[in-house]
C-alpha positions in Angstrom: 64.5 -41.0 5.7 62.8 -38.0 7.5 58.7 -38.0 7.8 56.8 -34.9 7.3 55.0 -33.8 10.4 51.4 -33.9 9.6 48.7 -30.6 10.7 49.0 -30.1 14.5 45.8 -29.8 16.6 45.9 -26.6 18.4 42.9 -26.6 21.2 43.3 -23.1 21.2 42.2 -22.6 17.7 39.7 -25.0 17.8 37.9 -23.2 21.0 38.3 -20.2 19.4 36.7 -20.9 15.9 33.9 -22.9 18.1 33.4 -20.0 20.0 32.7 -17.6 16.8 30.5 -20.4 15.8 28.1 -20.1 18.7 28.1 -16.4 18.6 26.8 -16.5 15.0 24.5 -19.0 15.5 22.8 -17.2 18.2 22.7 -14.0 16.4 21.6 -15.9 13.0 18.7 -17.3 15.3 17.6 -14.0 16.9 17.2 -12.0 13.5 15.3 -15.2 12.4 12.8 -15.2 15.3 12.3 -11.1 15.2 12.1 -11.2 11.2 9.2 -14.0 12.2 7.1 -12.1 14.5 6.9 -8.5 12.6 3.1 -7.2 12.0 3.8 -5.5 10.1 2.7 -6.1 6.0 5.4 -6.3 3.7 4.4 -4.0 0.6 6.6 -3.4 -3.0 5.5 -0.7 -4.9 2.5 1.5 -3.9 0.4 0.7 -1.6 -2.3 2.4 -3.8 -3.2 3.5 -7.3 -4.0 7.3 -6.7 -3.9 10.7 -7.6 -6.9 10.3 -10.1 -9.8 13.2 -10.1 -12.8 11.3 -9.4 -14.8 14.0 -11.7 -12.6 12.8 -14.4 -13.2 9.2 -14.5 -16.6 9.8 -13.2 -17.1 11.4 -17.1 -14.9 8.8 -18.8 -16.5 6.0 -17.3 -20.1 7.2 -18.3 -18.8 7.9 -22.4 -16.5 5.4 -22.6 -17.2 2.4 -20.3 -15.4 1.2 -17.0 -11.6 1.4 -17.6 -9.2 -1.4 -17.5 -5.4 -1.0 -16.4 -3.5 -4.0 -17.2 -0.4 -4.6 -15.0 2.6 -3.8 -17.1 5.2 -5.0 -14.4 4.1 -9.0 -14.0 0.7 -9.3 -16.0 -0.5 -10.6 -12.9 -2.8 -7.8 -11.7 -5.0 -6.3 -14.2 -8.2 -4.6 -12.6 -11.1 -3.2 -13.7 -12.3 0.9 -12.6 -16.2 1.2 -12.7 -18.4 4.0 -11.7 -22.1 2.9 -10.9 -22.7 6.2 -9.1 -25.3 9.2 -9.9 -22.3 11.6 -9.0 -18.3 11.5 -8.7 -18.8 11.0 -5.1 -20.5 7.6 -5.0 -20.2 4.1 -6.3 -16.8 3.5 -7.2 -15.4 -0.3 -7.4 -12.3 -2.3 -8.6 -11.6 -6.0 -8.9 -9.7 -8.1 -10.5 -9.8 -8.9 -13.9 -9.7 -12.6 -13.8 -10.8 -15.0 -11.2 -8.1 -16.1 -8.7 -5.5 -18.7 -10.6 -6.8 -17.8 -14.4 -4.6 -17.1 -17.1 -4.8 -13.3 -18.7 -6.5 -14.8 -21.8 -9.6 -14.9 -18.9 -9.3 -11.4 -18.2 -13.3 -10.3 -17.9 -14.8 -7.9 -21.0 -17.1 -5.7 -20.6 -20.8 -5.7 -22.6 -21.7 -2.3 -22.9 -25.8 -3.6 -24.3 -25.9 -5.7 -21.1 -23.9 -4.1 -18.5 -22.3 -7.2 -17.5 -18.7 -8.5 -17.7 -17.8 -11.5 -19.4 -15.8 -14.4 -18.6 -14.1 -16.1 -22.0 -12.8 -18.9 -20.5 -15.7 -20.3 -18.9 -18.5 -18.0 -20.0 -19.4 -17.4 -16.7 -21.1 -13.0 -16.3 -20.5 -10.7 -13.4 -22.9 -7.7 -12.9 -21.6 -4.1 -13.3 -19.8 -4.4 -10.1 -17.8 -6.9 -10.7 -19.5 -8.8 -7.9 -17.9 -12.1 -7.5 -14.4 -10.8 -8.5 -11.8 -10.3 -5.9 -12.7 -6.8 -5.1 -10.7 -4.1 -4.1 -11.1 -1.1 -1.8 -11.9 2.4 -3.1 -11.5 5.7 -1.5 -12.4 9.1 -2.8 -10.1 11.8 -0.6 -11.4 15.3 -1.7 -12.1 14.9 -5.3 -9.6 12.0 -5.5 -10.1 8.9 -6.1 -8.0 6.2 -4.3 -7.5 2.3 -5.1 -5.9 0.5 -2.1 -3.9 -1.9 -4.0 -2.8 -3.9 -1.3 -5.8 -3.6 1.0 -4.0 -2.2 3.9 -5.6 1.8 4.2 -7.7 2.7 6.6 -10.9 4.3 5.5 -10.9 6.9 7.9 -7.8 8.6 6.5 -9.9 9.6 3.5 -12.4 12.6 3.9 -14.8 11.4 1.2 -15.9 13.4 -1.8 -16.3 17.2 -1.3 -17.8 18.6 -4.6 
């Protein structure tokens, strides 16, 4: 009765495949370690909310109130505009709407006969600024007004307010 002749080791194969092995490895590790060490800031989406006339939400804020844009793409990033200034040129901030790690339910309301914001999670008030909120940077370039969403701009690319 005949026997089958089992898989034949073939060095030839073997170095080879080992070979391609190493190579990928190697290549594998090096994309790892430059990927690693970038500066540079990894940003989705704008890197700011602009292309708003600061004249324009200068005179909204003062009839209406300090505007709140909720974020529509996670929920995670609803912030507050406010306008504290005597002109369009001067006293812009925007923060968060929630201290870091609250739900949305704890987004901060605004009391127009105090001027404060309101927490309704823990009843905690901010002043008009929003002071104690994570703030974030404002920029007017021209007439427009610039919120750096991810914190990265530098101030001296904007030429301020020229009314």
């Amino acid at each position: 009765m005949p026997v089958a002749k089992g898989p034949s080791f073939d060095i030839r194969s073997a170095a080879i495949f080992g070979g391609v092995a190493v190579v990928a490895a190697v290549i594998i590790g090096i994309v790892a370690i430059q990927l690693g060490t970038r500066t540079n800031t990894l940003v989705l989406g704008d890197t700011d909310f602009g292309s708003l006339s600061a004249d324009n939400m200068a005179a909204e804020i003062a009839e209406n109130g300090p505007i709140l844009w909720p974020d529509i793409a996670s929920g995670n990033r609803d912030i507050w505009l406010q306008h504290t200034g005597d002109t369009p040129g001067e006293g812009w901030v925007a923060f968060d709407a929630r201290v870091p790690g609250a739900g949305r339910e704890c987004n901060v309301t605004w009391n127009v006969a105090e001027r404060t914001f309101a927490d309704p999670c823990d009843g905690a008030t901010y002043d008009e600024r929003g002071s104690g909120l994570p703030q974030i940077p404002v920029y007017i370039d021209q007439r427009t007004l610039i919120i750096d969403l991810n914190g990265i701009r530098d101030p001296d690319e904007f030429s301020g307010y020229s009314g």
